[in-house]
Each structure stands twice: as C-alpha cells, then as structure tokens.
N, C-alpha and C positions, 0 to 999 in steps of 0.2 A: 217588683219583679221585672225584667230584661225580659222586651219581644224579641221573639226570636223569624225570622224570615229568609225563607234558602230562597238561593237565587235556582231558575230553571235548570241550569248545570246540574245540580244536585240530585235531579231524577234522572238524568242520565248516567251522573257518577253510578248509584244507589243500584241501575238497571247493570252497567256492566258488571261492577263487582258481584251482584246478585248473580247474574250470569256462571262469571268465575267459579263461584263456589260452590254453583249447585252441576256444574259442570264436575269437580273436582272434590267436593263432600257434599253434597244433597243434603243431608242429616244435617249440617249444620248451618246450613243457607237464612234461611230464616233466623236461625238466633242470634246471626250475627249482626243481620239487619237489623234487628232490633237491639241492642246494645250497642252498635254505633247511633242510632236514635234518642237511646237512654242516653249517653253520653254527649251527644251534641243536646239535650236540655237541660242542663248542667250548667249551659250558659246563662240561661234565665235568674240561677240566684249568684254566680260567677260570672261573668261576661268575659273577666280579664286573666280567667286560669288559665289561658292558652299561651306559648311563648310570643314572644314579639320575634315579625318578621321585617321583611321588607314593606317598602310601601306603605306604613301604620296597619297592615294587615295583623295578624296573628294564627296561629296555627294550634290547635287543639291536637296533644296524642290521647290515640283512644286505643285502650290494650284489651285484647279481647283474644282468651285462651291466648295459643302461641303465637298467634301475629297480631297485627297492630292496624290501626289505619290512623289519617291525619285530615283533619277537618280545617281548610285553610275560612279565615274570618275575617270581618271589621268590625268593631264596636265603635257606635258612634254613639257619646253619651248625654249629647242634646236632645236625643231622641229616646235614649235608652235601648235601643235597639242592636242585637249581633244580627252584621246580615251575614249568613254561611255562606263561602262562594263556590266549593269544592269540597270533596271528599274524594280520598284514596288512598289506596294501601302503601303501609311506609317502604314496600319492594319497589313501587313505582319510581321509573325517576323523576316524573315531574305532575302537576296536575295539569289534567285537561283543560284547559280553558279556551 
C-alpha cells in the first residue's frame, strides 16, 4: 500500500473550500470534506489513477454530488509515496500554490 502525505497547502485548500461551502450549503460541508478525503486515499491502493499533468505531477478528479474538485499529486515510486500538493474545486482556475 502507497503512503500517502499532503503537503501544508492542503489544510489551507481543505479550510477555504470548507469555508465555501458552509457559507453556501452548510448541510453539505462536511460531507463533502470527507469524500474529497475518501477519494484522495484511493491513492494508497492506485497511486497512478490520476491523469498525468505537467511537471510528472498528476491530478486526481474527485466527483462529488454535482460538482467536482481536483486533487493535484506526485507519485514517487522509490518511495511508494503520493505527496498530495493541492486541492480544489474544478470552477477554480488554478491551484493555490
């Protein structure tokens, strides 16, 4: 099984979108947290299910009810390790980094 390690970014992503959503559906704030969660450990027995990006990075879609978010990654597999470097929603135009 593939470790899995977010970089710092990823409590900030996790905080704004959290934000977003309980700003704009409450009700559904938390469970969305957690199914983009569910879905980024997905890497552990997949590492490589995410498309190839730039960089050797990779990008996880994560669909959840009617919108989506995108989990950008690197799989390094001397290590066996995905380090997560971002998340955000696919309306975003770009990740925070």
């Amino acid at each position: 099984m593939s470790r899995i390690v977010l970089a710092a970014q990823v409590r900030v992503d996790f905080d704004r979108i959290f934000d977003f959503l309980f700003e704009h559906a409450p009700e559904f704030a938390v469970a969305r947290i957690e199914a983009i969660i569910a879905a980024i450990d997905i890497l552990q027995t997949s590492p490589l299910i995410g498309r190839p990006v730039a960089f050797g990075q990779r990008e996880l879609v994560i669909a959840t009810g009617s919108s989506g978010y995108l989990a950008l990654y690197r799989y390094d597999p001397v290590q066996d390790t995905a380090f997560v470097l971002a998340v955000r929603s696919q309306r975003e135009l770009d990740y925070k980094l």
